[in-house]
C-alpha positions, 0 to 999 in steps of 0.5 A: 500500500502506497505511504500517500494512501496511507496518510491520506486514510489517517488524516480521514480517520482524524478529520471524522473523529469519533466526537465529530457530528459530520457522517460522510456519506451518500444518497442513494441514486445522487451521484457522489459524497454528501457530507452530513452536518447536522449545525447546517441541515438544522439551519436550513430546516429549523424555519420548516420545523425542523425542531433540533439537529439530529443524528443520521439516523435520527434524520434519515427517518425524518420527513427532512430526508427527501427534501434535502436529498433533492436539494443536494442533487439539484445544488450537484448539477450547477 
């Protein structure tokens, strides 16, 4: 394994950190990464009702997801 991939997996492992809220991730059928920060998805949504920020799952199974997933695919194709 290359010594660069290995660095650039460390600096990965450090950056998400175990106390960090960020998840880096994906939507299912939207081409490339998402990167969940629930401090801006909470921003964008607190006006919608959106009631405090939430965890992945926490907003995976809200009515939240959808928008936002559209919102993401729409902001990728400018």
């Amino acid at each position: 394994m290359k010594t660069s991939w290995k660095l650039w997996v460390a600096s990965v492992r450090l950056k998400q950190g175990p106390n960090r809220p960020d998840i880096h991730t994906g939507f299912p059928g939207v081409a490339g990464k998402y990167v969940y920060c629930p401090a801006k998805v909470f921003s964008l949504y607190r006006d919608q009702g959106m009631e405090k920020e939430m965890t992945w799952r926490e907003f995976q199974a809200s009515a939240f997801y959808e928008t936002e997933k559209n919102r993401w695919a729409v902001d990728k194709r400018k």
